[in-house]
Backbone as CSV, one residue per row, in Angstrom:
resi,resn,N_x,N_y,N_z,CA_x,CA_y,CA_z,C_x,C_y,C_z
1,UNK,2.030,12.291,-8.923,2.510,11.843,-7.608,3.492,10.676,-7.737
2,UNK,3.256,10.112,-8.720,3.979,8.303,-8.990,4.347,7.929,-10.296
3,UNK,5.440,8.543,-10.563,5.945,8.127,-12.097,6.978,7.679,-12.367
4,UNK,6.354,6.432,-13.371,7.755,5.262,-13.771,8.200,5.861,-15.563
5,UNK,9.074,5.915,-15.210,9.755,6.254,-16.935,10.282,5.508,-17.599
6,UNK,10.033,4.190,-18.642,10.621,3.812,-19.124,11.629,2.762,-18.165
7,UNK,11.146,2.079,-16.696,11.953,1.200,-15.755,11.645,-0.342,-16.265
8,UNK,12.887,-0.745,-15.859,13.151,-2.289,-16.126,13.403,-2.559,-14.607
9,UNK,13.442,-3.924,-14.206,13.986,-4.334,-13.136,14.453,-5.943,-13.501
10,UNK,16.171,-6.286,-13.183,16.172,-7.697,-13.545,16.874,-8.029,-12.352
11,UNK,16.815,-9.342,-12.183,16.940,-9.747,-10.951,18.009,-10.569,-11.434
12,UNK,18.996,-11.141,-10.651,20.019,-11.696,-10.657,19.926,-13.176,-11.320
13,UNK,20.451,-13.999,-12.363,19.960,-14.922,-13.076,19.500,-14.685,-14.147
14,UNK,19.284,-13.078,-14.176,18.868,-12.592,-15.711,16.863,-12.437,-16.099
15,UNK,16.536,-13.025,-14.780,14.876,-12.950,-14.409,14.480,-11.264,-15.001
16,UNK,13.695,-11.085,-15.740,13.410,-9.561,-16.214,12.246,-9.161,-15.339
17,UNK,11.719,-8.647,-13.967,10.860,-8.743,-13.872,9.572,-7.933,-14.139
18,UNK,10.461,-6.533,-14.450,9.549,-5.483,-15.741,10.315,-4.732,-17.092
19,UNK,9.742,-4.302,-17.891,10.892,-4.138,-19.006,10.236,-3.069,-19.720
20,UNK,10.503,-1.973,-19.378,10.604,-0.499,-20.136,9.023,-0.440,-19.500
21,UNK,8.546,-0.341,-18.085,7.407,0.141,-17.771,7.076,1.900,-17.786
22,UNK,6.072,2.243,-18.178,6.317,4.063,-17.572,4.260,3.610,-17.641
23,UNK,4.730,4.780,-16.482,2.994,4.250,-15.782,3.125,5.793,-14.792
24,UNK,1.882,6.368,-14.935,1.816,7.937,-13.612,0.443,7.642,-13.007
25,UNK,0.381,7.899,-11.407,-0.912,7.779,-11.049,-0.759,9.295,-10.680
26,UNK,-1.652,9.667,-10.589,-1.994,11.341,-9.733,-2.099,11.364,-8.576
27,UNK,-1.885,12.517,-7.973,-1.830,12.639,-6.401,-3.380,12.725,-5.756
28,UNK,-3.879,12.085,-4.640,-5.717,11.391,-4.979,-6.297,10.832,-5.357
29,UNK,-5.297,10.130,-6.508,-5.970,8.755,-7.228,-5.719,7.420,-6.225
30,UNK,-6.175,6.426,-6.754,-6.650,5.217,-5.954,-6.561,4.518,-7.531
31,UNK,-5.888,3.898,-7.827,-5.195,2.647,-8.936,-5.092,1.535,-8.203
32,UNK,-5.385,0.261,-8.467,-5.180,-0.901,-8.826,-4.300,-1.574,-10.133
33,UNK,-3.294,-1.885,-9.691,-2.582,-2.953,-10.115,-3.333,-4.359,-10.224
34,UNK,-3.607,-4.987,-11.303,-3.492,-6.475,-11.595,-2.935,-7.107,-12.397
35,UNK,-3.109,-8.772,-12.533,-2.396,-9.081,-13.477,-2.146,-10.988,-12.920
36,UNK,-1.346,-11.445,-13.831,-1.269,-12.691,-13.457,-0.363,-12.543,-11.985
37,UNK,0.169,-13.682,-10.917,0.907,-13.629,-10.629,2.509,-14.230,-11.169
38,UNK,3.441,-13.220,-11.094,4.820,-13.122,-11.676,5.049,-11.602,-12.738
39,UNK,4.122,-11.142,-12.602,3.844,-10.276,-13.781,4.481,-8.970,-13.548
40,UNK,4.613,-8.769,-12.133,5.455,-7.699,-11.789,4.568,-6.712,-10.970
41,UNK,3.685,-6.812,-9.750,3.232,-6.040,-8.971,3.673,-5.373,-8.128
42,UNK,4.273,-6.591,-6.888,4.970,-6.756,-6.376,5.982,-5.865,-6.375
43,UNK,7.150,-6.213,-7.617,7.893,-5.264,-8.174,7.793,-3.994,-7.799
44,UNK,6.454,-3.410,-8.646,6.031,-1.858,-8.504,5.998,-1.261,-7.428
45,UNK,5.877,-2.494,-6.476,5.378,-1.552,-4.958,6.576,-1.500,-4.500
46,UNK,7.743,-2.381,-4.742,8.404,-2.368,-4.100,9.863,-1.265,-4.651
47,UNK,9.558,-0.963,-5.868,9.959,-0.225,-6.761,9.905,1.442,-5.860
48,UNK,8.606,1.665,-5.803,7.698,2.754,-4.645,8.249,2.974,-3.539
49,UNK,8.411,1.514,-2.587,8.942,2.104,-1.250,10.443,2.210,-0.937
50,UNK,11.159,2.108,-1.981,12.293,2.020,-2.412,13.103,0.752,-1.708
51,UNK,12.310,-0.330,-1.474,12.742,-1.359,-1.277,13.877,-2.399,-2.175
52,UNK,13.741,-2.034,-3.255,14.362,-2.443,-4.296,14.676,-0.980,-5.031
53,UNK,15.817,-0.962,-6.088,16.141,-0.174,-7.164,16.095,-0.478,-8.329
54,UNK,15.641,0.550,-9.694,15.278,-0.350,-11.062,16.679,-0.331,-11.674
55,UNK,16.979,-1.725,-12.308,18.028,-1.692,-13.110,17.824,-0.818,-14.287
56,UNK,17.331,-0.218,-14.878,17.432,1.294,-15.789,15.616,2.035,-15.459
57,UNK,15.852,2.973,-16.098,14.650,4.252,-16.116,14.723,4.711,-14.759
58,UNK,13.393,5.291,-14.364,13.813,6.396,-13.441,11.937,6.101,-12.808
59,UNK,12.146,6.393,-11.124,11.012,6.134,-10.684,10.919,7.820,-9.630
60,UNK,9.755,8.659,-9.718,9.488,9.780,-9.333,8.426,9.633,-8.285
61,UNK,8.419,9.944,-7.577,7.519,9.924,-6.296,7.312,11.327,-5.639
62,UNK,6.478,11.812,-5.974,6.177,13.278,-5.280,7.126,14.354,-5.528
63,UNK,7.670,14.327,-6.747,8.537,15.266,-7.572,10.069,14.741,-7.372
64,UNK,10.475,13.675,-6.596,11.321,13.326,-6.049,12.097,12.236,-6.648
65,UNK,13.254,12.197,-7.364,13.955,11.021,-8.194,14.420,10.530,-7.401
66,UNK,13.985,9.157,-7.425,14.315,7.814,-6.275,15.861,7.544,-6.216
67,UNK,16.590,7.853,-7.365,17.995,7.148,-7.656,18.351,8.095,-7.065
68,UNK,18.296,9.469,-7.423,19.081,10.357,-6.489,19.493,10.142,-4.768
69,UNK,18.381,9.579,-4.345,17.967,9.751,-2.931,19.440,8.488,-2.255
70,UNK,20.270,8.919,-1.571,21.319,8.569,-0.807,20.646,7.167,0.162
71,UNK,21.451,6.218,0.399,20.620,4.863,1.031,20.840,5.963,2.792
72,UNK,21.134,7.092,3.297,20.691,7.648,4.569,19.351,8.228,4.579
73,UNK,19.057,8.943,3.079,17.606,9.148,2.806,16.802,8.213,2.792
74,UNK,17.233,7.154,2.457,15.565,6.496,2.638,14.496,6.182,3.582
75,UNK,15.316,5.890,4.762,14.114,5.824,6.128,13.380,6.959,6.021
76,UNK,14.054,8.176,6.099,12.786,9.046,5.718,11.936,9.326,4.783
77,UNK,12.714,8.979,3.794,11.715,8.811,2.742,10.414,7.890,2.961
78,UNK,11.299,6.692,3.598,9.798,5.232,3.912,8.920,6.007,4.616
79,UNK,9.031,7.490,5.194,7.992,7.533,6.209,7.047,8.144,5.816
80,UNK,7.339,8.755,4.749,6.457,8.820,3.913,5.113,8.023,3.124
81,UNK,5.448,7.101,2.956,4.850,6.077,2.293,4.078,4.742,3.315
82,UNK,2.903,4.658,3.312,2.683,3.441,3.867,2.663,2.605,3.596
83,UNK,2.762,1.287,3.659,2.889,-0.115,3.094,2.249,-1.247,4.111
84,UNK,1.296,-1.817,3.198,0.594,-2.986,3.594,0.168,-4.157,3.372
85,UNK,0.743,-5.287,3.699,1.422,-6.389,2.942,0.149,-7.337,3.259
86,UNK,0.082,-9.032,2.365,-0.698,-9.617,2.515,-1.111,-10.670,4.001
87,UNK,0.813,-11.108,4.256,0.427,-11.239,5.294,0.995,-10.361,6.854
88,UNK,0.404,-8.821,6.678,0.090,-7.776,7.364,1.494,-7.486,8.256
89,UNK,2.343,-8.706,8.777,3.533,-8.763,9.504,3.647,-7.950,10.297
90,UNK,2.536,-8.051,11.910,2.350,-7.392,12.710,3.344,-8.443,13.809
91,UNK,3.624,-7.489,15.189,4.571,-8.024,16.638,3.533,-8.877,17.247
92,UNK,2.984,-10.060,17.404,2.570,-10.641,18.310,2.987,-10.709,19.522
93,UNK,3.893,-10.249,20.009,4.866,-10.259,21.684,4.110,-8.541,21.784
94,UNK,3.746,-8.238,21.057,3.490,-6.380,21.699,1.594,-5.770,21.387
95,UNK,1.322,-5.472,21.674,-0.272,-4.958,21.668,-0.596,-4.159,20.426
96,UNK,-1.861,-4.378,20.265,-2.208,-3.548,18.987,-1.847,-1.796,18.765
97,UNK,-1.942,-1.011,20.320,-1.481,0.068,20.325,-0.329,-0.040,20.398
98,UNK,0.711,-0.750,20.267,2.339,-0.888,19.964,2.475,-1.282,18.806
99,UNK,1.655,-1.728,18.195,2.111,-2.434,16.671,2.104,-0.448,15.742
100,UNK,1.064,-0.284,16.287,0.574,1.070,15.470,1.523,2.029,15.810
101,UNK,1.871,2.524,16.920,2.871,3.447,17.443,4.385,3.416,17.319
102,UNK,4.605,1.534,16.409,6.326,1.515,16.068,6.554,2.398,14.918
103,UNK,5.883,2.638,13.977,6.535,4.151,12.991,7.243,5.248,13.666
104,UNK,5.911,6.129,14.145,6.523,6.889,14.757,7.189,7.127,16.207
105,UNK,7.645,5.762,16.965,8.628,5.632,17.757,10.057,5.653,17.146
106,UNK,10.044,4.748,16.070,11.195,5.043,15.318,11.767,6.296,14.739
107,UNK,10.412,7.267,14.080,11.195,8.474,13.616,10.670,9.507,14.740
108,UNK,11.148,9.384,16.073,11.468,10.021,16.942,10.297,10.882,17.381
109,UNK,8.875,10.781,17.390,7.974,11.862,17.600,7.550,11.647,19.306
110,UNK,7.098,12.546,19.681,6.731,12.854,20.898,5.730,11.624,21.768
111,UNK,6.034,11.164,22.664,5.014,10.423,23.966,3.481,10.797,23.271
112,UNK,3.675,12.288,24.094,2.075,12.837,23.589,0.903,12.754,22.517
113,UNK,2.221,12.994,20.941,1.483,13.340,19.371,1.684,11.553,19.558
114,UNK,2.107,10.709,20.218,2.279,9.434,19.472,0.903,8.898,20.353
115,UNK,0.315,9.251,21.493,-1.171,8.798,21.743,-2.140,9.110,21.301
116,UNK,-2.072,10.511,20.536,-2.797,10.969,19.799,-3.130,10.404,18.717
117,UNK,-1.834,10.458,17.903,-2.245,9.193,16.265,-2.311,8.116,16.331
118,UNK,-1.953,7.474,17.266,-1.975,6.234,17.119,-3.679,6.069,17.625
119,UNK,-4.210,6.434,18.466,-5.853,6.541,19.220,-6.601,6.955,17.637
120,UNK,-6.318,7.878,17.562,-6.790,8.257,16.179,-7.029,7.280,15.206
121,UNK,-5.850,6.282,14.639,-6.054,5.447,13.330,-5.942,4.190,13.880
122,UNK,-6.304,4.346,15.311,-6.805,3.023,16.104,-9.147,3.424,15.519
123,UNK,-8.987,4.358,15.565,-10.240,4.717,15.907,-11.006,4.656,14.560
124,UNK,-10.209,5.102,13.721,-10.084,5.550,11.963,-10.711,3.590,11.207
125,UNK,-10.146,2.840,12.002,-10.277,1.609,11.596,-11.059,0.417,12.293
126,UNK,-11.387,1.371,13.251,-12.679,0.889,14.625,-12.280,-0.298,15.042
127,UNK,-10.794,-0.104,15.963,-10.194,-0.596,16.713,-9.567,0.262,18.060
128,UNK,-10.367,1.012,18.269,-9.673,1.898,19.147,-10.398,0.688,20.828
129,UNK,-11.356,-0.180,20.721,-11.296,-0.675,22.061,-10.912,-1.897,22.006
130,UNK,-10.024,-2.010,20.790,-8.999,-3.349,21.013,-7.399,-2.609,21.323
131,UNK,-7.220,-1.694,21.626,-5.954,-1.160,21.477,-5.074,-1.912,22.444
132,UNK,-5.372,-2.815,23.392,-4.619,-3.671,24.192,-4.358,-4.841,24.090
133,UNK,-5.107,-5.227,23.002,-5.007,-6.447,22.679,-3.886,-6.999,21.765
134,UNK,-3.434,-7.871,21.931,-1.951,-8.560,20.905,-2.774,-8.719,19.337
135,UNK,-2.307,-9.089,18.501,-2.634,-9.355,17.426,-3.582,-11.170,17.030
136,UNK,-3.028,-11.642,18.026,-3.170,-12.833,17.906,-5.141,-13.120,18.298
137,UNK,-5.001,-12.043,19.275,-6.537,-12.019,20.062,-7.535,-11.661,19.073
138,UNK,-6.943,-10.684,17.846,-7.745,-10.260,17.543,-8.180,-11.068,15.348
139,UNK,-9.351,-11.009,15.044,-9.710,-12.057,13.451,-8.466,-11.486,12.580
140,UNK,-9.056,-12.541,11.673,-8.294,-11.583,10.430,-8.257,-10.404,9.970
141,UNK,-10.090,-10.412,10.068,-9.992,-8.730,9.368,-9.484,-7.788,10.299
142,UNK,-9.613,-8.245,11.597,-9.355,-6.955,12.574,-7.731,-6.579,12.407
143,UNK,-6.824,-7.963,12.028,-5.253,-7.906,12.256,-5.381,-7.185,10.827
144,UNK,-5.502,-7.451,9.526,-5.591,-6.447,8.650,-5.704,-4.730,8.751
145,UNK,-6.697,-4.895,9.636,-7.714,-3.555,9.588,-6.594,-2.378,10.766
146,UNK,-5.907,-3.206,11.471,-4.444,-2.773,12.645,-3.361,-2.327,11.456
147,UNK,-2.868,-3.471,10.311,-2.197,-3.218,9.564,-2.288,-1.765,8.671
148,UNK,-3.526,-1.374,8.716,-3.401,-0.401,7.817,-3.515,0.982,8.785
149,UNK,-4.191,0.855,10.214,-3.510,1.648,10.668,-1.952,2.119,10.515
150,UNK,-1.569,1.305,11.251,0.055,1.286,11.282,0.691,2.072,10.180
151,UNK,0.381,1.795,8.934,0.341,2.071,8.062,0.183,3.686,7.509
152,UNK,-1.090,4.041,8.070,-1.193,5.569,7.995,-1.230,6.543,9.245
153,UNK,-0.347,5.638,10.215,-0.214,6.759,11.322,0.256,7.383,11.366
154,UNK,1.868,7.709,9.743,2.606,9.009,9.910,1.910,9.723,9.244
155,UNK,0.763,9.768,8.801,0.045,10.361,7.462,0.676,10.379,6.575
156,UNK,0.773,9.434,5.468,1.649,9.451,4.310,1.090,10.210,3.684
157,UNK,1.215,10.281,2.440,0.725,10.843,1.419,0.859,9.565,0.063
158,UNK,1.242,8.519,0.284,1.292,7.487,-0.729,0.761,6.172,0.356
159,UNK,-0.207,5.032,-0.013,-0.313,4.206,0.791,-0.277,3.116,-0.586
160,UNK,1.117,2.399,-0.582,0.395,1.093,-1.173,0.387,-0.250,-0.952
161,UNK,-0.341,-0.655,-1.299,-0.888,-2.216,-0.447,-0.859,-3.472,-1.340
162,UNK,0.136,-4.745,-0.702,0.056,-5.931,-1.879,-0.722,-6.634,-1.216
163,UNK,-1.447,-7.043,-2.344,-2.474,-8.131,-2.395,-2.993,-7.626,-0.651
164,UNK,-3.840,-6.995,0.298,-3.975,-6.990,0.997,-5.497,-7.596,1.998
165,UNK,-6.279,-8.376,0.212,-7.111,-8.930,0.636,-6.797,-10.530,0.250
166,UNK,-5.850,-11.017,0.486,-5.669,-12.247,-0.461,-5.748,-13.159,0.560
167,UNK,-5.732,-13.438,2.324,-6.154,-14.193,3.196,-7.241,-13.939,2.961
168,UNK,-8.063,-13.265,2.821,-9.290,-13.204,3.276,-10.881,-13.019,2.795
169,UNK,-12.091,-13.574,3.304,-12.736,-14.282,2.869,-13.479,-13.083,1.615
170,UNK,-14.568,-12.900,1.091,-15.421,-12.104,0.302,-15.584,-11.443,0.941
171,UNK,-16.444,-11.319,2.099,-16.933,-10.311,3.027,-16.093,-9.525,3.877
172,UNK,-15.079,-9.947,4.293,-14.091,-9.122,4.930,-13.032,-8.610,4.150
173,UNK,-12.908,-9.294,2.871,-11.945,-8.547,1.965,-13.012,-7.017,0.938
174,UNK,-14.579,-7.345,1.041,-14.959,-6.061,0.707,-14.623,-4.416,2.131
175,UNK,-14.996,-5.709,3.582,-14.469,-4.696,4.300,-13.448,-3.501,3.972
176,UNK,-12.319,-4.421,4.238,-10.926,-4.052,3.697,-10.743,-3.142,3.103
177,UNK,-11.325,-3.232,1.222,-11.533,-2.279,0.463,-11.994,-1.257,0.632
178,UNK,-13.523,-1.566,1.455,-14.339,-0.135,1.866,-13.486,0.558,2.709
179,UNK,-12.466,0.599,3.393,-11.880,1.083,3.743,-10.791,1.961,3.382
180,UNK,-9.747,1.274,2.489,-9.340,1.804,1.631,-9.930,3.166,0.884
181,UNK,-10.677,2.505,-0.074,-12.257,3.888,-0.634,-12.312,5.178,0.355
182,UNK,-12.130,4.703,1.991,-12.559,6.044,2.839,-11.264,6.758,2.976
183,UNK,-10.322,6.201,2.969,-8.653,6.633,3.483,-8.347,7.531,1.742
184,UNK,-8.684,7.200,0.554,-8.954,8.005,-0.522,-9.227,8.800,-0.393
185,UNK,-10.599,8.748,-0.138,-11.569,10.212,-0.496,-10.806,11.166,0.550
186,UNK,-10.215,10.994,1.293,-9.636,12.393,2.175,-8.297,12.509,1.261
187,UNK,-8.072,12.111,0.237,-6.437,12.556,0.060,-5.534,11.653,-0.260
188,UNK,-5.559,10.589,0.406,-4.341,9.865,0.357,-4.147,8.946,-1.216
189,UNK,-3.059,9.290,-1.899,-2.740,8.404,-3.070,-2.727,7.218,-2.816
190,UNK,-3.183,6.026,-3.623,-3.431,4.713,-2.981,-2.708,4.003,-4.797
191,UNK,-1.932,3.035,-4.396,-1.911,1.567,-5.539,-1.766,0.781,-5.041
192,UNK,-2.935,-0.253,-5.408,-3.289,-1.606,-4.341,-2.760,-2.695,-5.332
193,UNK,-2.354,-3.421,-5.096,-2.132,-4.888,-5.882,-2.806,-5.741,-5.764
194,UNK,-3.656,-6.362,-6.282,-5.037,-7.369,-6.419,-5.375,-8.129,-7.667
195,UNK,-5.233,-9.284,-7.096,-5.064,-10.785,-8.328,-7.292,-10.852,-8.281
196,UNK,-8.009,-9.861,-7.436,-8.916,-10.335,-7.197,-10.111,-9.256,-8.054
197,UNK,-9.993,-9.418,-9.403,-10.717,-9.064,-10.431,-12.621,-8.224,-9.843
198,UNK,-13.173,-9.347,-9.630,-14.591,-9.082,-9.501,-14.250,-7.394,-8.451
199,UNK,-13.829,-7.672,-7.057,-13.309,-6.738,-6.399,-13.285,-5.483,-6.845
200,UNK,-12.142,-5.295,-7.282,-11.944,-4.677,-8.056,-12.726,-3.716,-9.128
201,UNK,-13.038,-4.775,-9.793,-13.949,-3.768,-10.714,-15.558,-3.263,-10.043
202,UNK,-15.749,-3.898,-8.630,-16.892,-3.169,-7.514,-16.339,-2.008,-7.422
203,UNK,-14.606,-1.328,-7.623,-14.670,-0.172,-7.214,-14.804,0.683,-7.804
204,UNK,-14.606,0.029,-8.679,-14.816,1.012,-10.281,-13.455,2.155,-10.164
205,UNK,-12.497,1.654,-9.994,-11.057,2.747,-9.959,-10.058,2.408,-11.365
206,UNK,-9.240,2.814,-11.490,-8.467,2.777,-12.693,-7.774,1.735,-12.540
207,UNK,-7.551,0.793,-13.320,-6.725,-0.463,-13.573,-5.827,-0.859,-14.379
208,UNK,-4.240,-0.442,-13.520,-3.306,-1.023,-14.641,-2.932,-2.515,-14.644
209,UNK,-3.465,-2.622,-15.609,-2.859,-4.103,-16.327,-1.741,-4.326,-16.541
210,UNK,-0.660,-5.563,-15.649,0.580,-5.918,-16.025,0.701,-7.101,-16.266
211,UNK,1.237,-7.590,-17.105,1.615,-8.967,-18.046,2.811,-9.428,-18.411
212,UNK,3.504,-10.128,-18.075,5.161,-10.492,-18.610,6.196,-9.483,-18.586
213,UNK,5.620,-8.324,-17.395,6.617,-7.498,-16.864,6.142,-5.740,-17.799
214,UNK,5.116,-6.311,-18.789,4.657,-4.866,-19.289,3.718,-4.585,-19.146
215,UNK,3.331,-3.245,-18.952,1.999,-2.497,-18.951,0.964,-2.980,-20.483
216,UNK,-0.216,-4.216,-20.047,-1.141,-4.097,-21.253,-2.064,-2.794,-21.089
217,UNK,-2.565,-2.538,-20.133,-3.286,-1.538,-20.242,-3.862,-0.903,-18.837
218,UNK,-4.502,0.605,-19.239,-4.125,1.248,-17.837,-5.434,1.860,-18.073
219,UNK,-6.490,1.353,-17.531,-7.771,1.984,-17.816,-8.898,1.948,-16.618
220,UNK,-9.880,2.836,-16.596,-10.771,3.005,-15.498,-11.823,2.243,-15.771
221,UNK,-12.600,1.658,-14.807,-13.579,0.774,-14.675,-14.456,1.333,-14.309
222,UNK,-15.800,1.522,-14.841,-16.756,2.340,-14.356,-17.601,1.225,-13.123
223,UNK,-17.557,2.064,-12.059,-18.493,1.027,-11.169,-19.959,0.929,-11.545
224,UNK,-19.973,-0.325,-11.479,-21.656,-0.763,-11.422,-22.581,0.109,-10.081
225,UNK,-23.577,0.473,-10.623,-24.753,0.738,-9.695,-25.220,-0.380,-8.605
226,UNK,-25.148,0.301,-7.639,-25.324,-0.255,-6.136,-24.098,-0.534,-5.446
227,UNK,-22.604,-0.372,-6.563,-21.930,-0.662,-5.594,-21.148,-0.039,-4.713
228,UNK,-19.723,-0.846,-3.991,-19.490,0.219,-2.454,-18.860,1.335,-2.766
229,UNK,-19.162,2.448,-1.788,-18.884,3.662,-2.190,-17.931,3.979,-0.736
């Protein structure tokens, strides 16, 4: 579903911020990214939503070569992909059922299918009886928990998320995760970015290790017994 070949990315000043990465997650997998911060997470995701372009190698996304793709392709391409940032960068001037419904207002879908999904991954994230509420009304975890609606209301097929528990406390950042875990198991490809180790290895998912812009290692964590499922 997600393959880096051999990509560098340098940033202007000569900053390297990855250097000959090649890394594949599968389509259904759920990977974690960690690593120090500077190490190049960030990067990756942003590598993904084609927010940035790699200064050499080649990045594949659902059989699809990123360089090829024309800068008119990419909005559609983004709609593909969900993205969910740390600090969530929701409309405070507009309601939680408007924060969720700006995707697909933008790529043109119907009044109707847009009360539908949006009620839906209002509901998906057990916010469907805050749907009037601004962002501001509602905690952290709840403005998070909106964010990732938003996020999967076009139904992507790729969701990835930086640092998306990094405001927030132990208990609401396991929320978070458990959530994540459920938006998986139906399908959706997931790479999360997380400086937050213990976490992490509660999920027991595969963990690539990045360090000074290279892949140390890309390995699965077996979850401990008792934990969230």
């Amino acid at each position: 579903m997600i393959r880096f070949e051999n990509v560098s990315k340098r940033y202007d000043g000569g900053r390297e911020a990855l250097s000959s990465v090649s890394i594949e997650v599968a389509a259904g997998e759920l990977a974690f990214l960690t690593g120090r911060s500077g190490a190049g997470k960030s990067t990756v995701l942003k590598l993904v939503a084609l927010i940035e372009r790699p200064t050499r190698g080649q990045v594949i996304v659902g059989g699809r070569q990123l360089s090829k793709l024309s800068y008119r392709e990419i909005p559609a391409y983004r709609q593909q992909i969900g993205m969910v940032f740390q600090d969530n960068r929701l409309l405070n001037d507009r309601s939680a059922y408007e924060n969720v419904a700006l995707p697909l207002i933008i790529s043109g879908t119907g009044q109707r299918e847009i009360g539908r999904r949006v009620r839906a991954a209002l509901d998906q994230v057990g916010l469907l009886d805050r749907e009037k509420y601004p962002p501001r009304a509602l905690s952290a975890g709840e403005q998070q928990r909106l964010s990732i609606a938003r996020a999967v209301v076009s139904r992507p097929a790729v969701l990835i998320a930086d640092e998306p528990t990094g405001n927030l406390d132990p208990e609401l950042s396991l929320e978070i995760m458990t959530l994540f875990r459920r938006l998986n198991e139906v399908g959706v490809t997931m790479v999360i970015a997380s400086h937050d180790l213990p976490l992490v290895e509660r999920f027991g998912s595969r963990r690539i290790v990045l360090s000074g812009g290279h892949v140390s290692s890309g390995e699965t964590v077996d979850r401990p017994a008792g934990a969230a499922t």
